[in-house]
N, C-alpha and C positions, 0 to 999 in steps of 0.2 A: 504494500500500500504506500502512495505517495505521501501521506505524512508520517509513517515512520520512521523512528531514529535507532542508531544501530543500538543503543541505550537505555531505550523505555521497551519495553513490550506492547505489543497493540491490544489498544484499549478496548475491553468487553464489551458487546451491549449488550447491557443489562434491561431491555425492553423500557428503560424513560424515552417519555417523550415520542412515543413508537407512532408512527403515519397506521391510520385504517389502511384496511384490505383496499387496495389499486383496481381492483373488479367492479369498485359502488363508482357511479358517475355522478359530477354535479349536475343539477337539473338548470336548463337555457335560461332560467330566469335568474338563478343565484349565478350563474357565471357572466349574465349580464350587468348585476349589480356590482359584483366584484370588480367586471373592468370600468365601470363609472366608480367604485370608490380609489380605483387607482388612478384613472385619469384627474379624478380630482387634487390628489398628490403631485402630477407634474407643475412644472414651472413655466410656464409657456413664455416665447419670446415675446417683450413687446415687436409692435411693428417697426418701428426703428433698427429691431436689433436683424427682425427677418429681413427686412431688405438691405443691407448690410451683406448677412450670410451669402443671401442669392446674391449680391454684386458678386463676392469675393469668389464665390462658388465660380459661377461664370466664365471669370477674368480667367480664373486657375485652367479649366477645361478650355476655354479658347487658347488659350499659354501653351497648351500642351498638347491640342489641338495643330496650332502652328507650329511645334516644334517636330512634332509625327510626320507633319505633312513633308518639313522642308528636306528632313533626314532620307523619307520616302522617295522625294524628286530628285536627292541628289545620288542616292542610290539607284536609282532608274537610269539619272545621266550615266552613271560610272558606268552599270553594265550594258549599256547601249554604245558607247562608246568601247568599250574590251570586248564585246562580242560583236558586234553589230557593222 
């Protein structure tokens, strides 16, 4: 196991804290409330900060966009020009 050490012995379980049987499903309506109580816990961006992200997002993939592309044409010249 990956948190053993060569020094302790792996720790027992002694059944605390033991999960129910993995066979019982939640019903669609408690797994609906579950993920409104967690969305409620998120942080949401203001909109300042989203358009921000999307600029920087953007710039990054046009950036890299254009650096694909020019790698691609100059590789295209080289082997057109040794082969061609």
């Amino acid at each position: 196991m990956a948190t053993e050490t060569r020094d302790e012995p792996e720790a027992k379980d002694e059944g605390k804290g033991k999960k129910k049987s993995t066979s019982r499903r939640t019903s669609p309506a408690l797994f609906v409330r579950q993920v409104l109580a967690e969305l409620r816990k998120v942080i949401w961006p203001t909109r300042r900060e989203l358009v921000t992200y999307t600029t920087v997002s953007l710039a990054f993939v046009l950036v890299m966009v254009a650096i694909v592309s020019g790698v691609d044409y100059g590789l295209q010249k080289g082997i057109y020009e040794l082969f061609g």
